[in-house]
TIVO-2410 file (N, C-alpha, C; in nm, 3 decimals):
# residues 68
REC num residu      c1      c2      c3 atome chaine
REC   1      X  -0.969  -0.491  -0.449     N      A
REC   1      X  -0.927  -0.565  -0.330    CA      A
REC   1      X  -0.866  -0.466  -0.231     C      A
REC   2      X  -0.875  -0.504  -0.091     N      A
REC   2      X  -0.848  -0.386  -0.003    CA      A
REC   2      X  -0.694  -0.442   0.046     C      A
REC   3      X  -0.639  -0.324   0.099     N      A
REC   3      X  -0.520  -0.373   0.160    CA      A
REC   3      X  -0.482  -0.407   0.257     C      A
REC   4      X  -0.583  -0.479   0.353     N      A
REC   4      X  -0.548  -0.525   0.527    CA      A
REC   4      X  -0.506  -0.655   0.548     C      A
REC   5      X  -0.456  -0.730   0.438     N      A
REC   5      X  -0.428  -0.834   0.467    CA      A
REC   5      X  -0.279  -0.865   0.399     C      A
REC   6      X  -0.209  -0.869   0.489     N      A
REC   6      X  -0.025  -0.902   0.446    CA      A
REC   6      X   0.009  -0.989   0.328     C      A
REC   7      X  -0.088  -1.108   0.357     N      A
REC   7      X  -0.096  -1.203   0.256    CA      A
REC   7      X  -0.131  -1.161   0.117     C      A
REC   8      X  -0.176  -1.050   0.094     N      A
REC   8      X  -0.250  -1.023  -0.047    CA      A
REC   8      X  -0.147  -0.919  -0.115     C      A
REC   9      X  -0.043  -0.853  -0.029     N      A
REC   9      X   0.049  -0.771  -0.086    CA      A
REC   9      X   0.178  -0.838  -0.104     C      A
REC  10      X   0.216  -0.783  -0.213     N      A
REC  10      X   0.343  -0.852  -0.236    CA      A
REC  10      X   0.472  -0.747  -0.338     C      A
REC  11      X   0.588  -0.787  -0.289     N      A
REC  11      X   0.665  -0.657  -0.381    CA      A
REC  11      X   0.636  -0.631  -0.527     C      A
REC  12      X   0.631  -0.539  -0.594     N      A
REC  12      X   0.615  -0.538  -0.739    CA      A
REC  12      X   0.475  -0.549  -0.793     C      A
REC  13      X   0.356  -0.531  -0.675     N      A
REC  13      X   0.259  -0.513  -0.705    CA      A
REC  13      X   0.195  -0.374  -0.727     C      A
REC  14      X   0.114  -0.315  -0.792     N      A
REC  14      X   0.066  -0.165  -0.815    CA      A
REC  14      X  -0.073  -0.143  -0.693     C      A
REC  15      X  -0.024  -0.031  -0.634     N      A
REC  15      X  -0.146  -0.020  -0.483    CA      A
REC  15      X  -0.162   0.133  -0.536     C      A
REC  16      X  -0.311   0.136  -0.502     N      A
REC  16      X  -0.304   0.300  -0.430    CA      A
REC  16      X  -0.305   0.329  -0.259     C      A
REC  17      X  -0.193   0.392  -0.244     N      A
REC  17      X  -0.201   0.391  -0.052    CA      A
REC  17      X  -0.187   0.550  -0.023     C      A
REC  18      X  -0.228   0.560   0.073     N      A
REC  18      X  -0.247   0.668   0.154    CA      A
REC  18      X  -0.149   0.723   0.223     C      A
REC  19      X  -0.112   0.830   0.203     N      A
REC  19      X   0.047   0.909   0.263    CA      A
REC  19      X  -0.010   0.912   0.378     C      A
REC  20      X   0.117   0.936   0.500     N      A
REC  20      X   0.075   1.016   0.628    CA      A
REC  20      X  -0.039   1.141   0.661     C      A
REC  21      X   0.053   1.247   0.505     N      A
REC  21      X   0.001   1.384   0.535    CA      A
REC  21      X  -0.161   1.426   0.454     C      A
REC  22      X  -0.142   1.270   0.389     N      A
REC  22      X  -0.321   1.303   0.319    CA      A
REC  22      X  -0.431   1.237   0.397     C      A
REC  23      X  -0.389   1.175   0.534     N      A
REC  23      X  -0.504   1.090   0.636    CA      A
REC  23      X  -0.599   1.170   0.643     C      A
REC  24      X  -0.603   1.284   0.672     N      A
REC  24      X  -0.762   1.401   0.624    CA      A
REC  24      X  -0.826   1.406   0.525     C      A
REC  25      X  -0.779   1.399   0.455     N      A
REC  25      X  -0.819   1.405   0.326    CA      A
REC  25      X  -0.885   1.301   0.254     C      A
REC  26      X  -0.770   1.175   0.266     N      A
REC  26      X  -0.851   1.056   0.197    CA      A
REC  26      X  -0.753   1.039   0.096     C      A
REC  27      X  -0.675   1.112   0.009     N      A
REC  27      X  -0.586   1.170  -0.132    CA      A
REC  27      X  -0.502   0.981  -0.093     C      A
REC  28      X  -0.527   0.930  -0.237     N      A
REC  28      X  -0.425   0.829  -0.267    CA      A
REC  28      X  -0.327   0.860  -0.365     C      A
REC  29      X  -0.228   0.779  -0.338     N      A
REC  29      X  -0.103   0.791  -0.456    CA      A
REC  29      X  -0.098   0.676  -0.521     C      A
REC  30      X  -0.026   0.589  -0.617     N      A
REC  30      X  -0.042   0.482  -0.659    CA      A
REC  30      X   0.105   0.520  -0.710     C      A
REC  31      X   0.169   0.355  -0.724     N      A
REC  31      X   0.273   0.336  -0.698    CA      A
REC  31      X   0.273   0.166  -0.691     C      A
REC  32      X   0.401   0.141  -0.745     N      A
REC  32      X   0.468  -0.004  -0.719    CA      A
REC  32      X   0.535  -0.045  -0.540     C      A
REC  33      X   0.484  -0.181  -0.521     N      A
REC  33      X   0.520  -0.204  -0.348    CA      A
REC  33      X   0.664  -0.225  -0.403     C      A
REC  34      X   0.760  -0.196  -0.255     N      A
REC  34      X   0.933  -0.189  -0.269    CA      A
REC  34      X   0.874  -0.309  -0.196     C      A
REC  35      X   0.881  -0.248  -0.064     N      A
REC  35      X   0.868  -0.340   0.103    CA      A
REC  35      X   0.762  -0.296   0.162     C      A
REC  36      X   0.744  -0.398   0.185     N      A
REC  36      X   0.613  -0.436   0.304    CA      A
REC  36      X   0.690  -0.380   0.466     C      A
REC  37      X   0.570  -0.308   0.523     N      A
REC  37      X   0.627  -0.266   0.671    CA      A
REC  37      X   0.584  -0.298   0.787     C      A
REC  38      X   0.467  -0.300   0.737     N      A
REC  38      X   0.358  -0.421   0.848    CA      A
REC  38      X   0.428  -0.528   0.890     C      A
REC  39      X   0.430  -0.562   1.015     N      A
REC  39      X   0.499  -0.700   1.021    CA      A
REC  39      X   0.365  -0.829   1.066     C      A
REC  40      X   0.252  -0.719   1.156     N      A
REC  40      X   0.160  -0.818   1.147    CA      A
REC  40      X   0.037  -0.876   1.059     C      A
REC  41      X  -0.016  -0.993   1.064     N      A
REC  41      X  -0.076  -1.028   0.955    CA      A
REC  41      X  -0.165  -0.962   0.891     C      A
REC  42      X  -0.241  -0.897   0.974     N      A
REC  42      X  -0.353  -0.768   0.864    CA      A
REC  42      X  -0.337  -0.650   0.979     C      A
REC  43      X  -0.357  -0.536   0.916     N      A
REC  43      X  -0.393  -0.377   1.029    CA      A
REC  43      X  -0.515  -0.293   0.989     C      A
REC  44      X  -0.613  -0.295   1.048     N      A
REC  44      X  -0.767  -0.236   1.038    CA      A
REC  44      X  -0.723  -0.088   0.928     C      A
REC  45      X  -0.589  -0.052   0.924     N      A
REC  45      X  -0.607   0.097   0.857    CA      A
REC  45      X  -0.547   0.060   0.708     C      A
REC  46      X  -0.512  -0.058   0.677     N      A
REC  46      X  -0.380  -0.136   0.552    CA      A
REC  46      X  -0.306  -0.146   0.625     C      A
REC  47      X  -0.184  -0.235   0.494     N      A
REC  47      X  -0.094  -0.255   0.552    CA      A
REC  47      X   0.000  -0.148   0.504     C      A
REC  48      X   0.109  -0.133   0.595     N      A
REC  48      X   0.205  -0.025   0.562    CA      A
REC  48      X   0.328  -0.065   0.437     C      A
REC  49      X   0.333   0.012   0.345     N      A
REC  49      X   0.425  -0.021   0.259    CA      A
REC  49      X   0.520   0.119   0.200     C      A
REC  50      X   0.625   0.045   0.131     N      A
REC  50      X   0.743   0.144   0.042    CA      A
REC  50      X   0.712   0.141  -0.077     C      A
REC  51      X   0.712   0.236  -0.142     N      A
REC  51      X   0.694   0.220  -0.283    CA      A
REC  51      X   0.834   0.243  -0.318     C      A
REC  52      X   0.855   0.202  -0.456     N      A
REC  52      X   0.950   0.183  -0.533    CA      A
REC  52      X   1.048   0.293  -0.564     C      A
REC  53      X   0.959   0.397  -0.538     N      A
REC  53      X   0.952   0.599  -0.569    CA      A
REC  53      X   1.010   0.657  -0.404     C      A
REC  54      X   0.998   0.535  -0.304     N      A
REC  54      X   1.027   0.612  -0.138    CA      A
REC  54      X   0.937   0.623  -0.061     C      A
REC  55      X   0.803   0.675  -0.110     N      A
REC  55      X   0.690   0.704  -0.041    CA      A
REC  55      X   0.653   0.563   0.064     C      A
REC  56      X   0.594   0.695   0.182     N      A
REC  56      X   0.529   0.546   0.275    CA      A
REC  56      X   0.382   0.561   0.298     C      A
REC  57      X   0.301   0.454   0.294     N      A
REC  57      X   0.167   0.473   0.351    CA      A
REC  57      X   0.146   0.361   0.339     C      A
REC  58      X  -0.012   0.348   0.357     N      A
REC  58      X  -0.093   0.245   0.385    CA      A
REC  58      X  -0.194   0.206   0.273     C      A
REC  59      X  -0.214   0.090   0.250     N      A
REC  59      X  -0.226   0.014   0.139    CA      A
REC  59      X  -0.400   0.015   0.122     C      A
REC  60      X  -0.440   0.106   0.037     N      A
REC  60      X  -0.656   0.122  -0.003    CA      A
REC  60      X  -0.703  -0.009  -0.065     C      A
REC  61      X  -0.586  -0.004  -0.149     N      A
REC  61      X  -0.594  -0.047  -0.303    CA      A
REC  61      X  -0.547  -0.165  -0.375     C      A
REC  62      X  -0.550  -0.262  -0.394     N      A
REC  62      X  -0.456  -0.307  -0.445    CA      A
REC  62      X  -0.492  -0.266  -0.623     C      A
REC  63      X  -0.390  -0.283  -0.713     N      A
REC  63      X  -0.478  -0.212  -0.814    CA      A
REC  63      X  -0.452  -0.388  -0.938     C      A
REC  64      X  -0.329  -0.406  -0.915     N      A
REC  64      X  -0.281  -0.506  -0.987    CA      A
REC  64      X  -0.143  -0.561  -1.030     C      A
REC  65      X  -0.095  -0.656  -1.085     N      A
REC  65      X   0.096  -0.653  -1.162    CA      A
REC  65      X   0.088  -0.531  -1.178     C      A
REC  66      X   0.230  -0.495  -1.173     N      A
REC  66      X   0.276  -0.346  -1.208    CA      A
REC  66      X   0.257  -0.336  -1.380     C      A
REC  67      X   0.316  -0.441  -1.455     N      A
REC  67      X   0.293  -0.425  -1.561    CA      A
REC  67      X   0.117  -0.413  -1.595     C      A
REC  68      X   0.048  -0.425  -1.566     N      A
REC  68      X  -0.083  -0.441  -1.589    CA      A
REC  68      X  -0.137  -0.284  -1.640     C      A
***
């Protein structure tokens, strides 16, 4: 599932998102959502999120429950 839609992310979910400094690249990280940063309902690039770890980027991935 992709991440452009606000509605489909939620805290405590496992994403792979895209740092600032890997937008060339493509390079995902994966990580638990803290907070959601997006405030509008979907954004053509993901939505922007916190992971649990600090990191910020934008949401590829959703992967699944964190426990999963």
């Amino acid at each position: 599932m992709n991440g452009q839609q606000r509605s489909t992310i939620k805290p405590g979910l496992q994403v792979a998102i895209v740092l600032k400094q890997d937008q060339a690249t493509g390079k995902t990280t994966t990580g638990i959502v803290k907070d959601i940063l997006t405030k509008s309902p979907n954004h053509p690039h993901g939505i922007k999120v916190r992971l649990v770890s600090g990191e910020v980027g934008r949401v590829k991935q959703i992967l699944g429950p964190a426990n999963a």
